[in-house]
Backbone as a chain_set.jsonl record, in Angstrom:
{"seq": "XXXXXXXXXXXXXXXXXXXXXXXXXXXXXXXXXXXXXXXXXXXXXXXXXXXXXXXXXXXXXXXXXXXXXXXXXXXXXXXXXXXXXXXXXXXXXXXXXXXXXXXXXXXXXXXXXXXXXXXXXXXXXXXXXXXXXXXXXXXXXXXXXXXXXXXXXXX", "coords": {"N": [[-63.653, 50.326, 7.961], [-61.596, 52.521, 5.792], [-62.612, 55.229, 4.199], [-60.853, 56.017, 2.047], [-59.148, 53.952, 1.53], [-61.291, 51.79, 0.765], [-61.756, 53.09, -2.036], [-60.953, 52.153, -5.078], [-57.51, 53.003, -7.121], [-58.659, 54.0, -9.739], [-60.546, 55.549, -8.78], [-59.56, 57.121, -7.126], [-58.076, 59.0, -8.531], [-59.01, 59.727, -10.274], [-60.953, 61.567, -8.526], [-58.981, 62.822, -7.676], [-58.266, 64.546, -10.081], [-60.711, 65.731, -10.608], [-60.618, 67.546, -8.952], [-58.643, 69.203, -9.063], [-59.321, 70.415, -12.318], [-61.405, 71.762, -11.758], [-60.081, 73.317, -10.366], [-58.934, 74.78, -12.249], [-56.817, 74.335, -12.823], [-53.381, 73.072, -14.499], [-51.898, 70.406, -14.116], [-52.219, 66.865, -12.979], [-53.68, 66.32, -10.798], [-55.584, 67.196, -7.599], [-55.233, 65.491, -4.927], [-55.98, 63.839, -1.283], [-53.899, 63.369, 1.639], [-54.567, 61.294, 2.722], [-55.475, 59.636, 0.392], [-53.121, 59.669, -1.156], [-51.448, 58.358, 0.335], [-52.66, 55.941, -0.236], [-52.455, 55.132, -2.445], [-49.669, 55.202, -3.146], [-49.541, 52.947, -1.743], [-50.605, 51.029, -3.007], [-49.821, 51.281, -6.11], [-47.835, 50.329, -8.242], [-46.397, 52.278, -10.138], [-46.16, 54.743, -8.624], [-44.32, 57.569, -7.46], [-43.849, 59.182, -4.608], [-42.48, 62.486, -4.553], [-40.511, 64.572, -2.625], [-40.836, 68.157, -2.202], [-39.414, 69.873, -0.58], [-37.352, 72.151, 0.937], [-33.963, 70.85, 1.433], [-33.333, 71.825, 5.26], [-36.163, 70.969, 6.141], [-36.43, 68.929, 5.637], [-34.456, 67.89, 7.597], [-35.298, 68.468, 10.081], [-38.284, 68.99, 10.29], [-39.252, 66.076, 9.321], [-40.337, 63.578, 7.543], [-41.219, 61.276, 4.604], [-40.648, 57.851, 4.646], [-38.86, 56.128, 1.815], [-40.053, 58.462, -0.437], [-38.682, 60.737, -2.895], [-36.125, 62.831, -2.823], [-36.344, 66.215, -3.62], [-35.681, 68.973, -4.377], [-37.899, 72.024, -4.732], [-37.301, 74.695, -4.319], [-34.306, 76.111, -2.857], [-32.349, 76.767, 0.396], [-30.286, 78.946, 1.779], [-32.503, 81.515, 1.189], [-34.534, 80.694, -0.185], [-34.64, 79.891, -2.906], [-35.426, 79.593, -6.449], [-34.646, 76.037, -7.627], [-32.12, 75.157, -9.556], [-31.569, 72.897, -10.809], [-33.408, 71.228, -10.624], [-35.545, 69.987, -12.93], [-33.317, 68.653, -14.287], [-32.812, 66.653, -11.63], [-35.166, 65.892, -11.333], [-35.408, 64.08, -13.953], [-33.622, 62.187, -13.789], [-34.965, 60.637, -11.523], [-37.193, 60.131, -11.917], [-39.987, 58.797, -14.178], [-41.822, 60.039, -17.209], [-43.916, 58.37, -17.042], [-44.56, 57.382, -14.826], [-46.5, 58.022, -11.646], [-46.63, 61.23, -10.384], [-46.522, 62.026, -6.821], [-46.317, 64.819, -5.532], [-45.076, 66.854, -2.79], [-45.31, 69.397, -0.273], [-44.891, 71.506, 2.487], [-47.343, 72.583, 2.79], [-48.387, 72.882, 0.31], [-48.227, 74.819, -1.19], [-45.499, 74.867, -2.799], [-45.571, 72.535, -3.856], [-47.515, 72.505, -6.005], [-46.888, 74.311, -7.119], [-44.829, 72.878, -8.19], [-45.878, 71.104, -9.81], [-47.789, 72.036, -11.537], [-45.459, 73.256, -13.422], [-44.259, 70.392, -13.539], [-46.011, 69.645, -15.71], [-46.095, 71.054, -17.388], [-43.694, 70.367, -18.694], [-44.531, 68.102, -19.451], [-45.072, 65.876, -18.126], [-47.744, 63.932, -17.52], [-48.467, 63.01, -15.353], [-48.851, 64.239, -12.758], [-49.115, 64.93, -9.462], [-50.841, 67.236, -7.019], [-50.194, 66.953, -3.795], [-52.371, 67.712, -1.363], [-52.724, 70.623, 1.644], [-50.252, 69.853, 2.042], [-47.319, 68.26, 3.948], [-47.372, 69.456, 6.634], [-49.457, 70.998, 6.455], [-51.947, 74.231, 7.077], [-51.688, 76.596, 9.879], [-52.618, 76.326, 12.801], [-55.44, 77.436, 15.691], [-53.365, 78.501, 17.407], [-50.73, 78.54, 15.654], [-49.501, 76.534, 15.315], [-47.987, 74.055, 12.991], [-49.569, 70.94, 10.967], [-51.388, 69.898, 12.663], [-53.881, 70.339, 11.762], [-54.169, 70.095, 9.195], [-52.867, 68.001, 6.552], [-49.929, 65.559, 6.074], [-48.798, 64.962, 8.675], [-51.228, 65.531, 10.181], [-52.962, 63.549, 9.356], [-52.133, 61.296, 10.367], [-50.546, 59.653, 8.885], [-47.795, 57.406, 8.225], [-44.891, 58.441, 9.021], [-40.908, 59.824, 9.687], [-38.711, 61.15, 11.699], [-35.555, 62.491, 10.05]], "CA": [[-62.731, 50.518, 6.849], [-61.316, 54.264, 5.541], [-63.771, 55.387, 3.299], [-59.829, 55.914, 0.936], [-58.682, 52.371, 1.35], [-62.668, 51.203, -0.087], [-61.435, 53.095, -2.99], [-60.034, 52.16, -6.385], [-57.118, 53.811, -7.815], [-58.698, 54.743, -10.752], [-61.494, 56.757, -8.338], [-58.445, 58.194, -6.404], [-57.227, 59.559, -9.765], [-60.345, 60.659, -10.977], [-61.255, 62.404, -7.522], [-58.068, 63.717, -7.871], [-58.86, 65.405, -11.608], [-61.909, 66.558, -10.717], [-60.34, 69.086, -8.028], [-58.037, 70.184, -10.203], [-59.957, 70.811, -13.199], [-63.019, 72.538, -11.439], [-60.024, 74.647, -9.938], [-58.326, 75.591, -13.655], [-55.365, 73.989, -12.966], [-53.32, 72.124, -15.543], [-51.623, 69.132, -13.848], [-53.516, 65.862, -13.472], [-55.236, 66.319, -9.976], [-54.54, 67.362, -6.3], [-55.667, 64.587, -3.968], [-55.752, 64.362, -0.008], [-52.919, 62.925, 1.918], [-54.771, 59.444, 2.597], [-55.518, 59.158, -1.548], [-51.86, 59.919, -1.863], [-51.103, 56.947, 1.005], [-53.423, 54.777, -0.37], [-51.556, 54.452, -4.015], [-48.424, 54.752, -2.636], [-49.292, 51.516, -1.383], [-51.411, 49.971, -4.473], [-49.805, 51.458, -7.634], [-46.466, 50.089, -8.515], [-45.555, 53.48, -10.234], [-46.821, 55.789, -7.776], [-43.824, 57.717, -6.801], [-44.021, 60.538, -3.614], [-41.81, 63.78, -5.084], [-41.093, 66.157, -1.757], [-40.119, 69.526, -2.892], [-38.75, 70.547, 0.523], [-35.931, 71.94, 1.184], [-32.872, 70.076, 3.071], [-33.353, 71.936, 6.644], [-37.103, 71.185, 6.51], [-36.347, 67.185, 6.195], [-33.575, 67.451, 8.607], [-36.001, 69.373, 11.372], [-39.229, 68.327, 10.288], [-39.676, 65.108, 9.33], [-39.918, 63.068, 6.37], [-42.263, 60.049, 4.551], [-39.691, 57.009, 3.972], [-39.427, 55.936, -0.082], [-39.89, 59.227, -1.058], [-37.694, 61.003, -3.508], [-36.313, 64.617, -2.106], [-36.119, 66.995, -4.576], [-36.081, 70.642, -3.734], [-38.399, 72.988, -6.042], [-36.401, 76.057, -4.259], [-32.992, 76.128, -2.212], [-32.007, 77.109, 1.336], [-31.481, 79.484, 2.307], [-33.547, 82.737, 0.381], [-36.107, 79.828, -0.859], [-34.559, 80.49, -4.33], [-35.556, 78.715, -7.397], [-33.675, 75.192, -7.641], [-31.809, 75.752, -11.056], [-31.127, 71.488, -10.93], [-35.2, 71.085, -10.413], [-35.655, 69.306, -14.202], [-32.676, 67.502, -14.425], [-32.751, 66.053, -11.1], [-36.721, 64.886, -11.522], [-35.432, 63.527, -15.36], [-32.6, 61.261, -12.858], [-35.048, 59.814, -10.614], [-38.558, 59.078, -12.758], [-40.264, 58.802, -15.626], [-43.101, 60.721, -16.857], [-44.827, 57.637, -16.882], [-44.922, 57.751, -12.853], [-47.696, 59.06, -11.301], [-45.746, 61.68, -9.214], [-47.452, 62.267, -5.962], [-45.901, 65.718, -4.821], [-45.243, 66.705, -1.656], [-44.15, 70.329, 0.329], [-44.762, 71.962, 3.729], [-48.265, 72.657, 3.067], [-49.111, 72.463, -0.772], [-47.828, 75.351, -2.164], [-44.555, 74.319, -3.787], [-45.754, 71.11, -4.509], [-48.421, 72.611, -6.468], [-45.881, 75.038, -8.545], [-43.865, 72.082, -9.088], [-47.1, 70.05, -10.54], [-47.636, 72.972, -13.0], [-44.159, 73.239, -13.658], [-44.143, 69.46, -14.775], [-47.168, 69.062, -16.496], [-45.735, 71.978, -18.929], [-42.665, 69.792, -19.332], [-45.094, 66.797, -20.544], [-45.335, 64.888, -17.438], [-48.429, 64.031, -17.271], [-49.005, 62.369, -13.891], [-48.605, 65.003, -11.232], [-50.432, 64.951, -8.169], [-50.188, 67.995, -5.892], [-51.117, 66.464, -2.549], [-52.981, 68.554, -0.73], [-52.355, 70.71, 3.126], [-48.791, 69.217, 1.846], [-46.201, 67.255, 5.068], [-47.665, 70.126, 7.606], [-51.174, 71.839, 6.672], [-51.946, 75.483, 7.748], [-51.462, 76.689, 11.393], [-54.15, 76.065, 13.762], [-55.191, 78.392, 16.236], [-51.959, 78.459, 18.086], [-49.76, 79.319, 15.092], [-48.881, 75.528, 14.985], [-48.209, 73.309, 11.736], [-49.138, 69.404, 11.897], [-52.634, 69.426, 13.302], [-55.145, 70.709, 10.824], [-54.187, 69.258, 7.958], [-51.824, 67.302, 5.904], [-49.816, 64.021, 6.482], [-48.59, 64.723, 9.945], [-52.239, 65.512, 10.967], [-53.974, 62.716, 8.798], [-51.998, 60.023, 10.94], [-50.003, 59.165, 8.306], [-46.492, 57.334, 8.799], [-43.56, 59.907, 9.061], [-40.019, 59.829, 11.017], [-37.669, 62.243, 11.644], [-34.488, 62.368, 9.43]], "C": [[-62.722, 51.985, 6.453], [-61.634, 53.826, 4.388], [-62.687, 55.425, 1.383], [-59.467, 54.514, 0.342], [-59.673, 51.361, 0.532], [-62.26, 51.53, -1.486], [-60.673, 53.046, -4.28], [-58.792, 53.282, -6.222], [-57.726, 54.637, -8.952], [-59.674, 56.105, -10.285], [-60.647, 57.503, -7.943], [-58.198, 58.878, -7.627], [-58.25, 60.372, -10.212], [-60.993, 61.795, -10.321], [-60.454, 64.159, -7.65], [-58.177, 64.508, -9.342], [-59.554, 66.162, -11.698], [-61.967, 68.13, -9.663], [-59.818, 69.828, -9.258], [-58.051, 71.057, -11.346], [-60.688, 72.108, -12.748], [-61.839, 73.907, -10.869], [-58.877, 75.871, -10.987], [-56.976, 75.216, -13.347], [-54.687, 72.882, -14.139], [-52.447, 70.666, -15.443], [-52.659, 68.452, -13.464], [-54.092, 65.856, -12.056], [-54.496, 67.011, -8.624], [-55.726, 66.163, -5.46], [-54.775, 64.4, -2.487], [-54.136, 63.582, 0.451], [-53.798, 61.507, 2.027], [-55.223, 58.813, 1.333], [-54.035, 59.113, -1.652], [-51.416, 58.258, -1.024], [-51.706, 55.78, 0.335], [-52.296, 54.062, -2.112], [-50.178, 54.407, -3.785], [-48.064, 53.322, -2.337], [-49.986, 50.343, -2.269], [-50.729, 50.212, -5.247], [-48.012, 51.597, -7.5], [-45.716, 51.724, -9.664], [-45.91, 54.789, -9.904], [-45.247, 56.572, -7.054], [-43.551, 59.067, -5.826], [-42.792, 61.082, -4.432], [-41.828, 64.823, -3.542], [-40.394, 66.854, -1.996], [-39.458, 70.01, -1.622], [-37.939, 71.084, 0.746], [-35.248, 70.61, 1.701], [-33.606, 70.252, 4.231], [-35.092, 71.562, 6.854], [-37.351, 69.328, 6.734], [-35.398, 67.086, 7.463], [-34.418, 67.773, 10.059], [-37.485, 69.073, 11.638], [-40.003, 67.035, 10.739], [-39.989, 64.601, 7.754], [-40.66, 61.66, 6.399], [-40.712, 59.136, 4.139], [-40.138, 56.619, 2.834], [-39.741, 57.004, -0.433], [-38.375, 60.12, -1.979], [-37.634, 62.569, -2.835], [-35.789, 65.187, -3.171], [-36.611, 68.381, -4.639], [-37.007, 71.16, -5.086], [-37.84, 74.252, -5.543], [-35.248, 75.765, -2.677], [-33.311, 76.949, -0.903], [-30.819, 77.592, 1.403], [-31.874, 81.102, 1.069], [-34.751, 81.878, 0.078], [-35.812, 80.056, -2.473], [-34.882, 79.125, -5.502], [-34.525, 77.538, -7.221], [-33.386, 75.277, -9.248], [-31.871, 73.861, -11.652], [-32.318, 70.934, -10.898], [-35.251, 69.36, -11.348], [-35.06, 67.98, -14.149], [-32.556, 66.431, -13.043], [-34.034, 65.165, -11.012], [-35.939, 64.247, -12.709], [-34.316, 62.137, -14.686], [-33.252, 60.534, -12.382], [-36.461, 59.079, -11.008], [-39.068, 59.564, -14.077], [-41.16, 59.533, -15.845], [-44.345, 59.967, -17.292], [-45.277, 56.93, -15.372], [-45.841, 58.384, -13.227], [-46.903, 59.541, -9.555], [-47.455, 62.427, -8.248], [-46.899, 63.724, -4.983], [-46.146, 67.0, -3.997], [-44.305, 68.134, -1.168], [-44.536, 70.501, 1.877], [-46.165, 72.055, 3.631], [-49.143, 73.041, 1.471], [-48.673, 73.641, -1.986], [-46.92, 75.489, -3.469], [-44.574, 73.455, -4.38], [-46.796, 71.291, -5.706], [-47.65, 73.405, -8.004], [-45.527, 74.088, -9.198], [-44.621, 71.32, -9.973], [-47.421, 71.272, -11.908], [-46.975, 72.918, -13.759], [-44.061, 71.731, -14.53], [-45.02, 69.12, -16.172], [-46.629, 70.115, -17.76], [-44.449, 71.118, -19.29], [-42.997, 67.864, -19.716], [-45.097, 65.599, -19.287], [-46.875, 65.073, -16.425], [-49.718, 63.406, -16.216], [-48.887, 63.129, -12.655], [-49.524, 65.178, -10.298], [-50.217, 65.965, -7.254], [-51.129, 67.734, -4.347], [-51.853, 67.703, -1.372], [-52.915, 69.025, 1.061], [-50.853, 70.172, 3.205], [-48.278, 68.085, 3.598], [-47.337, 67.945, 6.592], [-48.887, 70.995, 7.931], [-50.675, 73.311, 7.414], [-51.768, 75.241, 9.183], [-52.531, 76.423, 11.844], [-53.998, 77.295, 14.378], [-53.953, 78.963, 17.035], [-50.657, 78.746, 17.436], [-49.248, 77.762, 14.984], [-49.345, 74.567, 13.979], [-48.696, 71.375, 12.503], [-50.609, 68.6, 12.815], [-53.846, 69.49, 13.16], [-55.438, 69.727, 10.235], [-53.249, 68.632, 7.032], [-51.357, 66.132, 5.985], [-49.459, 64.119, 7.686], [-50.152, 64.693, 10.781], [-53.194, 64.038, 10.663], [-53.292, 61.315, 9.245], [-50.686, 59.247, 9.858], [-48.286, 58.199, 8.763], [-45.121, 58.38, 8.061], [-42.748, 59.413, 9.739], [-39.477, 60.951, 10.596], [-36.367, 61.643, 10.95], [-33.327, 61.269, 10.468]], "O": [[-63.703, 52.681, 6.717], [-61.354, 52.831, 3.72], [-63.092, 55.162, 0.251], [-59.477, 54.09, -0.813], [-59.271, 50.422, -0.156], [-62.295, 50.6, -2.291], [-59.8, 53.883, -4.509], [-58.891, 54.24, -5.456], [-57.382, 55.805, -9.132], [-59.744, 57.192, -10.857], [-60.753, 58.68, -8.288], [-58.072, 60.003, -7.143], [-58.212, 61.577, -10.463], [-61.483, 62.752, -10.921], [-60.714, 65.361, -7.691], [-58.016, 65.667, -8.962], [-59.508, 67.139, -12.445], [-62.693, 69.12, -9.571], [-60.284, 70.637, -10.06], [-57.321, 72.025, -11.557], [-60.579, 73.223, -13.259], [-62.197, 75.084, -10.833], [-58.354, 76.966, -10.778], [-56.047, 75.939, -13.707], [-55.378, 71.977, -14.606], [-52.306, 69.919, -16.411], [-53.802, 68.909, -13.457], [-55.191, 65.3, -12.045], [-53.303, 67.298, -8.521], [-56.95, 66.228, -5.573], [-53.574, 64.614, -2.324], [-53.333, 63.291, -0.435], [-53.501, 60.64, 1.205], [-55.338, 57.592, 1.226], [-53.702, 58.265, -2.48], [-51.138, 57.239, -1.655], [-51.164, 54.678, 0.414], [-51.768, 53.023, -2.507], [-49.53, 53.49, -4.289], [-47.023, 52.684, -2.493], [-49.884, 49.119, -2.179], [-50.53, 49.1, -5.736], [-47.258, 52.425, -6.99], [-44.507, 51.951, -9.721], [-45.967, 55.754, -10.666], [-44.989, 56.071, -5.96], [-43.006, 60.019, -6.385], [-42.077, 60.248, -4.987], [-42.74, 65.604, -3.271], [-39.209, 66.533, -2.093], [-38.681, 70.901, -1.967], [-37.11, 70.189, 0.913], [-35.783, 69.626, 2.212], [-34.416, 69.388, 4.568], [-35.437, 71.952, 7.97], [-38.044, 68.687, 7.525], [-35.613, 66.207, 8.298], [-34.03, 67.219, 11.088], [-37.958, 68.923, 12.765], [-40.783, 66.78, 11.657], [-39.818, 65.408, 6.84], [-40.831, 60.964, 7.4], [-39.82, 59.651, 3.465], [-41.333, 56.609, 2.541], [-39.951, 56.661, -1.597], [-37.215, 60.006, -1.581], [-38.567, 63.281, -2.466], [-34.784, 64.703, -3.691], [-37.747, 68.773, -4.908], [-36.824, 70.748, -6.231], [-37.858, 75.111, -6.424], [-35.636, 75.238, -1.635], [-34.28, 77.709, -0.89], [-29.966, 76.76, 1.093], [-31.087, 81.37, 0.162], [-35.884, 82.36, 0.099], [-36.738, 80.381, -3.216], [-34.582, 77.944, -5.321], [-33.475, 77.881, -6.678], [-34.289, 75.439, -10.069], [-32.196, 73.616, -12.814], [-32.222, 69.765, -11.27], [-35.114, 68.213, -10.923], [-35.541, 66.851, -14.049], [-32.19, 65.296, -13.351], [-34.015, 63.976, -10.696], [-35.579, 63.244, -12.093], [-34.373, 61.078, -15.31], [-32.76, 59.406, -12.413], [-36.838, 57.961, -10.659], [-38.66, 60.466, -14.809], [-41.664, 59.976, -14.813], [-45.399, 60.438, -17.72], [-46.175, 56.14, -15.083], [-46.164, 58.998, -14.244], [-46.695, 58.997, -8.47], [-48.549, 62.903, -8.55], [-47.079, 63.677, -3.766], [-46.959, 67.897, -4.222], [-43.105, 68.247, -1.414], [-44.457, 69.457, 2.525], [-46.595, 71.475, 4.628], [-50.318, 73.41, 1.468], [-48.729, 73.507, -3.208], [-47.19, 75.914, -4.593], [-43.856, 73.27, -5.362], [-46.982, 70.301, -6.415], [-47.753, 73.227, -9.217], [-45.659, 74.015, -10.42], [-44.037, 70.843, -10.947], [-47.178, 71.074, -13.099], [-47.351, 72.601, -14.887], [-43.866, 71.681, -15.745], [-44.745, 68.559, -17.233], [-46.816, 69.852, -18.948], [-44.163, 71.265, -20.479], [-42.288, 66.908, -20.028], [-45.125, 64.418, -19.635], [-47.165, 65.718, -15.418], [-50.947, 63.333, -16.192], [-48.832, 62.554, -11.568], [-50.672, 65.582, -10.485], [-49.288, 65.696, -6.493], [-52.228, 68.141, -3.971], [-51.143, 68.432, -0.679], [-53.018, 68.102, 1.87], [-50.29, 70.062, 4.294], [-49.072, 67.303, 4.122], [-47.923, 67.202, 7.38], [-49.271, 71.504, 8.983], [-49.636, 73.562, 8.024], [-51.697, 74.131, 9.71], [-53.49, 76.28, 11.086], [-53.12, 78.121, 14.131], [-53.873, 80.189, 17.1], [-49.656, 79.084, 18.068], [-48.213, 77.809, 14.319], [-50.512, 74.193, 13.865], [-48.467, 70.802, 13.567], [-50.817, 67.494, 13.313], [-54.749, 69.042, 13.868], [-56.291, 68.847, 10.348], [-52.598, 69.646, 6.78], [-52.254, 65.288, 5.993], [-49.827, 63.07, 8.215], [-50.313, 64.013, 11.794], [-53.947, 63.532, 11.495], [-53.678, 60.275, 8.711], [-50.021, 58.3, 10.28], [-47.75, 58.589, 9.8], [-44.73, 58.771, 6.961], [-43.148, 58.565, 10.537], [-39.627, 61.587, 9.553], [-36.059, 60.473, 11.178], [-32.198, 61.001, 10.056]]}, "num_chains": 1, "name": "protein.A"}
């Protein structure tokens, strides 16, 4: 049995808190990609958030049931000005958003970003869709959900 699947939600949550805290951040935790799978599939208001662009679901790859919701535009990478109101469209901030970018960075702004606008369930998943490069300069095999087995398809 995966040592994630043994555990509670409320440990996933708490795991997840205790990064976050220890690393001065002010949303409610960052937890791995198989904590993020695991409530996805226990906690009826668990809902994935991927900040991605468009061309990075269309080329990438993509978790099904997630909500797509850019935190910056294609192409420059520019702020999404529609960010707010399109999260305030699709959940509550009584979700526990589980969000999701290329490798943790945007997903991590955007978890800041909500937690100052009072939603106080954000999860910034950690190594995000694609994790750092490996030696080879390639995403996908370190760390994240493509490396951690997770299920993915292409657009």
């Amino acid at each position: 049995m995966n040592m994630t699947t043994a555990m509670s939600t409320a440990e996933i949550l708490e795991k997840a808190h205790e990064r976050a805290k220890a690393a001065g951040k002010r949303h409610a935790g960052d937890m791995t990609p198989e904590e993020a799978h695991a409530l996805l599939r226990e906690h009826p208001d668990a809902v994935l958030v991927d900040v991605r662009s468009h061309p990075e679901l269309d080329f990438v790859g993509m978790i099904e049931g997630g909500k797509h919701i850019p935190w910056q535009n294609y192409p420059g990478m520019t702020p999404n000005p529609d960010f707010d109101q399109q999260i305030k469209k699709e959940v509550t901030p009584n979700n526990i958003l589980l969000l999701l970018c290329r490798t943790g960075g945007r997903s991590l702004a955007a978890a800041e970003h909500l937690a100052g606008l009072g939603y106080h369930h954000c999860y910034n998943i950690l190594g995000g869709f694609e994790g750092k490069q490996d030696h080879q300069g390639q995403r996908g095999k370190v760390e994240g959900w493509k490396a951690s087995g997770l299920p993915w398809k292409h657009k």
